[in-house]
C-alpha positions, 0 to 999 in steps of 0.5 A: 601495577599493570592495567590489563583490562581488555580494550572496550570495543567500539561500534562499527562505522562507515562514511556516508558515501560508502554505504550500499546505494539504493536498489535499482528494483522497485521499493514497492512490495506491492506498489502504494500499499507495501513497502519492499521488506516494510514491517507496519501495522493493518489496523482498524475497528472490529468488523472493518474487513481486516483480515480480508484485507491482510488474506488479499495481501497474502493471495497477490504476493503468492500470486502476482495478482494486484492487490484488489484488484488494482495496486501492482505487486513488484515482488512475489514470494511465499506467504507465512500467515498465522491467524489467530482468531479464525478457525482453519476452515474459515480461512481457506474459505476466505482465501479460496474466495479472494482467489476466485477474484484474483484469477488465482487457483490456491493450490497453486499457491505458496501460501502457508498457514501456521495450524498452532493454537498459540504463539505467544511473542513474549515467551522466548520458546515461541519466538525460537519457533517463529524464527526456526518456521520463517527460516525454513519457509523463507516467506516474502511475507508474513501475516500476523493476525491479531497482535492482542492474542501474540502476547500477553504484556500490557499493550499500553507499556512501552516498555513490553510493547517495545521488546516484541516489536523489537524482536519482530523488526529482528526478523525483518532483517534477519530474513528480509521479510515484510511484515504485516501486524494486524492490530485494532484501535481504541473505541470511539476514536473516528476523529482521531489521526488514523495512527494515533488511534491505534490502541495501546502503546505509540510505539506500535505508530511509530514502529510501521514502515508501510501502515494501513487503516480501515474504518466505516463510515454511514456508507463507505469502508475507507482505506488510508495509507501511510508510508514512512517514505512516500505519499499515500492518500485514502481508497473506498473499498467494497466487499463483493460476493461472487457466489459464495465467495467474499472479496474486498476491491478497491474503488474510485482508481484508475485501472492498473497497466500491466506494464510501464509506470502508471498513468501521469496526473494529466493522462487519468483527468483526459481518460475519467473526463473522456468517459465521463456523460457529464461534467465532473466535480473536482471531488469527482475527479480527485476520487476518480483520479486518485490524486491529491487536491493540490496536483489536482487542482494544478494540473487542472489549471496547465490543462484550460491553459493548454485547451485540453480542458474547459470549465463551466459551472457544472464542473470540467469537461474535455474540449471538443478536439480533445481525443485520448485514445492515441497519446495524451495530447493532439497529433505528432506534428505539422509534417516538418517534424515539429510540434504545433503549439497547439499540440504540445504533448502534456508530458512536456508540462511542468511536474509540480511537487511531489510528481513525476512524469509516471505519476503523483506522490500518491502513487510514487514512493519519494526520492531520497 
C-alpha cells in the first residue's frame, strides 16, 4: 500500500552571513540602563523606590528627559503602565512630581495607564487583552508592576513561571516593545548576587535582557545594573523632594552631553580632578567618574606618565600645567603644524579592554 502520509515540515533556516546586520541606531533605550526593545526585570526589597524608579523610566522615554537626571534616552515613544498596587491618585502624584524634575508637563506626555483592577497573565482572557491594549496604544514601553499581583502560579515553578515570561518575551517581538517587569527578592538576601536573589524561579534571572536592582544599605539606596550585551556598574541614587514633589536622582556621575558620545575615561578623571579642592582617592574617583577599577587604575597610570596627573600620598592631583577647559590635553601645536610630545592629545592613548574613545564598557554596550 501507498504511503501517503504528508511530508513533516522542517523549520526555517538561513546561513549566518545572511542574516539582518546590526542596527546602525543606538542599541540603548535609554543608554546604560535599557537596552533598545530589552524586556528585564527592575527588582529590589519593599521600600527600595522601585516603582519611582519604573515611573522615571516611563517620564524620560515619553519625554526625552534623561532618566535621573543623568542617562541619555535614545528612543522616545509612548508608555503603557499598569500598576498594580498603587491607587491612580497616587500614581499621577508620582508622576507629576517626577516630571516637575525632568522639566516635563505630564499632560504633554504619551503616557498611558491601564485603570483595570486585575490583569491576571495566567488567564488566556486577560492576555488577549494586554495584547489587543499594546496593540492599539503602540508603546515604546511597557511597565508592568509587580509581577507577584500578575498571576497566580507558584513563582517557584519553572514550569508556570516559564509560560508567562514566555508569553511576555511574545509581546516584545510582536510589537518591538521593551518591557520592564518590576519584581521583589526574597528576604534576607543582601549577600546575594543581585539576580540571584530575585524570589522565585531562575527563570525570571535568566530571562532579562536589561536588569536593574535596587537595595539600601545604612546610608546609600544603590542601583546595579546588569546587561546581557554590555558592561554595567553600580549608581547611588536619592530620592529629592522639590516641594510636595518626589523624585529619585542619580549620584556620583558625571553630567550628561546633550550631544556626542560620552566623555573618555581620561576626559571624566581631567574634569572630577579639576574640580576637585583637594586630592582625590581612587575610590573618590571611581564614583565620581563612573568607571570600573581596572580602567581606572590604568588610564590613571598613561596620565602620571603623560604629566597630566600626579600622585601624593593623600590621593591624585592635576599638575599645575594641566588646563580642561579647552580640549583635554595641552595646545594644538608648535607652529609647524605638529604636536610637541608634551602635548600629545589624551585621545591618542592606548584604549585598554572593554574602552573606546567615547567611553568605558560601563557606559558602551559591547560589540558583537
Amino acid at each position: 500500500m501507498k504511503d501517503t502520509a504528508t511530508p513533516r515540515e522542517g523549520l526555517p533556516f538561513a546561513r549566518a552571513c545572511d542574516l539582518s546586520a546590526a542596527p546602525s541606531q543606538s542599541p540603548w533605550l535609554v543608554e546604560g540602563l535599557w537596552a533598545e526593545q530589552a524586556v528585564g526585570i527592575l527588582g529590589g526589597e519593599p521600600k527600595c523606590c522601585k516603582s519611582f524608579l519604573a515611573m522615571d523610566m516611563a517620564v524620560s522615554v515619553a519625554s526625552g528627559a534623561p532618566c535621573l537626571r543623568r542617562f541619555p534616552v535614545r528612543r522616545t515613544g509612548a508608555v503603557l503602565l499598569f500598576p498594580a498596587e498603587d491607587a491612580l491618585t497616587a500614581v499621577r502624584q508620582r508622576l507629576e512630581g517626577i516630571c516637575a524634575a525632568a522639566q516635563a508637563r505630564l499632560q504633554d506626555l504619551p503616557i498611558y495607564v491601564i485603570t483595570a483592577p486585575r490583569l491576571l497573565l495566567d488567564l488566556p482572557q486577560d492576555r488577549d487583552r494586554l495584547r489587543e491594549t499594546v496593540a492599539a496604544v503602540k508603546p515604546t514601553l511597557l511597565v508592568l508592576d509587580p509581577f507577584i499581583r500578575l498571576h497566580r502560579a507558584d513563582e517557584n515553578a519553572s514550569k508556570e513561571v516559564a509560560p508567562l515570561l514566555g508569553y511576555l518575551r511574545e509581546l516584545q517581538r510582536e510589537f518591538q516593545v521593551a518591557i520592564v517587569l518590576v519584581h521583589h527578592v526574597r528576604k534576607r538576601s543582601g549577600k546575594d548576587r543581585p539576580g540571584q536573589a530575585l524570589r522565585g524561579s531562575s527563570d525570571l534571572h535568566g530571562w532579562g535582557d536589561s536588569n536593574l536592582y535596587l537595595r539600601r544599605t545604612t546610608t546609600r539606596l544603590v542601583l546595579s545594573m546588569e546587561q546581557r550585551a554590555a558592561a554595567a556598574d553600580d549608581v547611588d541614587l536619592e530620592l529629592l523632594a522639590n516641594g510636595p514633589a518626589l523624585a529619585l536622582t542619580a549620584r556620583n556621575l558625571p553630567p550628561p552631553t546633550a550631544e556626542g558620545p560620552p566623555a573618555s575615561a581620561s576626559e571624566r578623571i581631567l574634569r572630577a580632578l579639576q574640580g576637585a579642592t583637594q586630592p582625590m582617592t581612587m575610590q573618590q574617583l571611581r564614583q565620581r567618574c563612573a568607571l570600573r577599577t581596572t580602567t581606572l587604575c590604568e588610564t590613571l597610570t598613561l596620565l602620571c606618565q603623560a604629566g597630566r596627573v600626579q600622585r601624593g600620598t593623600k590621593g591624585y592631583t592635576l599638575t599645575a600645567a594641566v588646563s580642561v577647559s579647552t580640549p583635554p590635553i595641552g595646545s594644538t601645536g608648535n607652529g609647524n603644524g605638529k604636536q610637541t610630545a608634551s602635548a600629545a592629545n589624551i585621545n591618542d592613548l592606548p584604549l585598554f579592554s572593554g574602552e573606546t574613545q567615547a567611553g568605558s564598557a560601563g557606559t558602551q554596550p559591547a560589540q558583537g
